[in-house]
C-alpha positions, 0 to 999 in steps of 0.5 A, spaced: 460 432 497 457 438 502 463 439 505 468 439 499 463 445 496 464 448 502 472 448 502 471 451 496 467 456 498 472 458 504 477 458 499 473 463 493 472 467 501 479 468 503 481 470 496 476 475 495 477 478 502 486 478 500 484 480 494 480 487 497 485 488 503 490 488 498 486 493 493 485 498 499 491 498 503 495 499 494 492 506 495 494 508 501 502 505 501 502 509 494 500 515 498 504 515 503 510 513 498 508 520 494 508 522 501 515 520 503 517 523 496 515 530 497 518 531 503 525 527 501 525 532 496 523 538 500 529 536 505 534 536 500 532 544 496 533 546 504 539 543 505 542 545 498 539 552 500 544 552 507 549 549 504 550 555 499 550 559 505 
């Protein structure tokens, strides 16, 4: 009986700590998305302006 409740509680354990891992590491890969996004863009007014040149 003690080891099945044991197993239990490792499962609930690993699925807490997948679940925090994934909730920290979501805002930090949006914001280096949002990140890659500006400079996309930045890069692509500078080579519109260099083309028009």
């Amino acid at each position: 009986m003690d080891d099945d409740s044991n197993d239990d509680s490792f499962y609930v354990i690993v699925i807490v700590v997948l679940l925090a891992v994934v909730l920290f590491f979501m805002p930090v890969l949006m914001w280096m998305y949002m990140d890659i996004r500006q400079t996309e863009i930045k890069v692509n007014k500078l080579v519109k302006k260099l083309e028009e040149k």
